[in-house]
N, C-alpha and C positions, 0 to 999 in steps of 0.2 A: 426585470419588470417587478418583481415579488420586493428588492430595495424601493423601487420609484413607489413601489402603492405604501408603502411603511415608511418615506420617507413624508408621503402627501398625508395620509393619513396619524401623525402624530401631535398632539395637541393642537389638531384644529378643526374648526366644526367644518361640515358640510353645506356650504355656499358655492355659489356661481361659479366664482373663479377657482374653486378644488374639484367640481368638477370638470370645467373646461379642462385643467390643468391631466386631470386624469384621464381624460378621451385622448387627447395629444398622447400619454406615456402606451395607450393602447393601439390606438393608431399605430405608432413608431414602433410597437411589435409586432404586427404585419398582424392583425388580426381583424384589419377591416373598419369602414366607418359607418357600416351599417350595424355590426355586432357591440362597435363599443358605442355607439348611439344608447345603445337598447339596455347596455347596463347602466351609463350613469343614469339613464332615465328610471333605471329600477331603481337605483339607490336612492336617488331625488324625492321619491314618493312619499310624503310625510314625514320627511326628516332635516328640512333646512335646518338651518341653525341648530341643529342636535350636532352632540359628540360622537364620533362613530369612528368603529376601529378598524388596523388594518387585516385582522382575520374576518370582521363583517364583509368588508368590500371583498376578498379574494374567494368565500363564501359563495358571494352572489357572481363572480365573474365565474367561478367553477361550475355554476349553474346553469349559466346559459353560455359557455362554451359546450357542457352536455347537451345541451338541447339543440342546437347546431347541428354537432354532429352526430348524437342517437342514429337519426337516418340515414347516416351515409356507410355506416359503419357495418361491412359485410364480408364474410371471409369469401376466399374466391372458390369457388365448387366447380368440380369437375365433372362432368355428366359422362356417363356409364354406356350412356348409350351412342354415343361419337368416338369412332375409333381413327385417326385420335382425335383428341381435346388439342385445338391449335392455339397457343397462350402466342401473339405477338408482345415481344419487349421493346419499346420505343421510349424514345428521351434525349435531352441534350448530351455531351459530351460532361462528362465525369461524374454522372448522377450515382453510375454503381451498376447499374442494368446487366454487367455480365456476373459480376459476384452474386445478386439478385437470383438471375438465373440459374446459375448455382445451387444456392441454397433450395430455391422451390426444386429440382432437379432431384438433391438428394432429401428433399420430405416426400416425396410422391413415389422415391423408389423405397422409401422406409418402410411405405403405407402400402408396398407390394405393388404397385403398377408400374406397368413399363412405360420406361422413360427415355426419351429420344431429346439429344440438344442439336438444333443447328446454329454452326457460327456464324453469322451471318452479317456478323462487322468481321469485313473483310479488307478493312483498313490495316487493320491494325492483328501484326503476328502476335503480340500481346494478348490479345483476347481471345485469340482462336487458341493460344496455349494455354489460357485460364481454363477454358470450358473444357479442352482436353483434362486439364487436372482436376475439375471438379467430376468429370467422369470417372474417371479412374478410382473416385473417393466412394462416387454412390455406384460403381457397376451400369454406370449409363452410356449410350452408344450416343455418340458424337458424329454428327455430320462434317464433315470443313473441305475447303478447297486452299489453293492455295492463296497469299494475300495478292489482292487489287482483282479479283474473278467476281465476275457479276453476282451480286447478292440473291438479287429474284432468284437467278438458275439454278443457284442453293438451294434456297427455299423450296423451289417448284419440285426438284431431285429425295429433296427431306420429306416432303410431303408424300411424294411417290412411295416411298420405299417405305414410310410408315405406316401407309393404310395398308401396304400389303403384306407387310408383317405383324399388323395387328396392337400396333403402340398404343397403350391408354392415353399418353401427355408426349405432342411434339411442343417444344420452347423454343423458340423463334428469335435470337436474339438480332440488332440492328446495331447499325455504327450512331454514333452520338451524332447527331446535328441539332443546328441553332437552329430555331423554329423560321428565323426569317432568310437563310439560303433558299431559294428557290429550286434550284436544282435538285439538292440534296431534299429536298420536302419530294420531289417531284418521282424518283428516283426510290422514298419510299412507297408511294403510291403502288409506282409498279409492283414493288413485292404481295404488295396487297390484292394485286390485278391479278397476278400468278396465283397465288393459293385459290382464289375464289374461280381459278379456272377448271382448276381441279376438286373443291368443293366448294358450293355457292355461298356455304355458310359460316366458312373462313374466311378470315380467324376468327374465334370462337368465343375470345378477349385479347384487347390491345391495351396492355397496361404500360400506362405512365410512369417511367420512373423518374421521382421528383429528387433534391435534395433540397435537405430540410432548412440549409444557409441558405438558401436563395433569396428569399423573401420575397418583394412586390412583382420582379421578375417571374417567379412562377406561374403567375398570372396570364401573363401572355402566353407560355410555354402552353397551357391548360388551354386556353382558348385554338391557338393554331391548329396544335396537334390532334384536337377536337375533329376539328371540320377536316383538316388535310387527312389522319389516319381513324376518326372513327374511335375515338379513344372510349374503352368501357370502364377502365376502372385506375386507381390510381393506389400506390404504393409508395412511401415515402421515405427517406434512407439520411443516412447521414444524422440520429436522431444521439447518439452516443457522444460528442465531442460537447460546443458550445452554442449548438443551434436551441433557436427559440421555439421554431414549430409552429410558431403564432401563422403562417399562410395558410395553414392547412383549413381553419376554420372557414378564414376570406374565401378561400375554393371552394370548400363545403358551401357557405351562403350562396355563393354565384350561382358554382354549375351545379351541386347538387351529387357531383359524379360519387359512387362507392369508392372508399378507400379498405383498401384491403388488409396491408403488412405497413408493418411501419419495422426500418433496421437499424437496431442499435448497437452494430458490433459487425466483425469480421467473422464471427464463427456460424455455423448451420443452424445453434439456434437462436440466434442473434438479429435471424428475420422473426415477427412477432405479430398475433393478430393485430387490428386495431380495436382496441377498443377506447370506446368514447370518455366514458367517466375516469378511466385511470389516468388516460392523455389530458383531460380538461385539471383533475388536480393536480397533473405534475406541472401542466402549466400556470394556474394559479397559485402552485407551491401550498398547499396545502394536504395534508397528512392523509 
């Protein structure tokens, strides 16, 4: 994006078609047609036919990609007084949500609290071996069954044995599905039916795990998983390689949901707050 606006913006004034030309390059990085509406309209403002550079334009789009997301931008807290804190991980298939899990796993036992993981993609011996070893790394007790065992009864077992041993943070992980399987939508539900059998006010956060290449797609992912799992907050991953990041604003406008971590790396600290102004200038490339 940072080539297209240096490429639009080099000896030529600010007229119609530079900026149609530019809402298109912002479009096409998934950043929405409400958000790029709103910048060329800022730039348009008394400055037709003027010269204008490509640090002006990335300026003002760093501007109000800040202002998007200022609001949404909230780390995830764990309240003191919920023994435990029931964090649901939910998401499509290969977002990260078990490495995810992980990483929050061993900051919270860094921070001294007890920390309980269930595996609860029970798909896949992959994953129940991952969150074994990330246990092992932060001294955290690992729930699992064996693979293809009902996930709920996990869950329902995890929950059990954490309120009665007094867990600060149970982590709830789920197997990836595609927001439009039916079943598999339906199936997460249940887990959700389980916990709240056992407390009403579980889970506590069901966080989204997005990845960052997905682009117009996540859209839908955000919407489904909304309504089917009650999603509170959203975490973003995969921000390390050659992703744009540009959806996250488009989400921000829509739903408005908290984003929490954004992961840019395999390593513990590699998950990362979110914060708005650093994400808006790396995306406008700007220093």
């Amino acid at each position: 994006m940072s080539d297209g606006i240096s490429g639009l913006f080099t000896k030529r004034k600010l007229g119609v078609d530079t900026l149609d030309d530019l809402e298109d390059l912002l479009i096409q990085a998934d950043l929405g047609v409400e958000t790029s509406m709103r910048i060329t309209q800022a730039l348009s403002q008394g400055r037709y036919q003027k010269g204008i550079s490509a640090d002006d334009v990335r300026a003002v789009l760093a501007a109000e990609v800040t202002r998007v997301l200022e609001p949404v931008a909230h780390p995830l807290e764990i309240s003191s007084e919920r023994k435990p804190h029931v964090i649901l991980m939910v998401g499509v298939n290969g977002t990260g949500k078990t490495t995810t899990i992980g990483k929050l796993a061993q900051r919270y036992a860094r921070e001294g609290k007890k920390v309980m993981m269930a595996a609860g993609d029970t798909f896949r011996a992959a994953a129940i071996d991952q969150l074994k070893v990330w246990g092992d790394r932060s001294g955290t007790k690992v729930v699992s069954r064996d693979v293809g065992a009902d996930s709920s009864g996990l869950a329902f077992d995890a929950l059990k044995e954490a309120q009665a041993d007094a867990y600060d943070v149970l982590l709830v992980d789920t197997a990836g599905r595609l927001q439009n399987k039916q079943a598999l939508m339906e199936e997460l539900e249940k887990v959700i039916r389980v916990l709240k059998k056992i407390d009403s006010s579980a889970p506590h956060d069901v966080l989204l795990v997005l990845d960052a290449t997905t682009g117009q797609n996540a859209l839908s992912q955000v919407e489904v998983f909304r309504q089917r799992a009650g999603v509170t907050g959203l975490i973003l991953t995969k921000l390390d390689g050659t992703a744009r990041g540009g959806i996250i604003v488009a989400i921000a406008e829509r739903f408005g949901l908290p984003v929490h971590a954004i992961g840019v790396g395999e390593g513990i600290d590699d998950l990362q707050p979110f914060a708005a102004d650093s994400f808006a200038k790396a995306i406008a490339d700007v220093a």
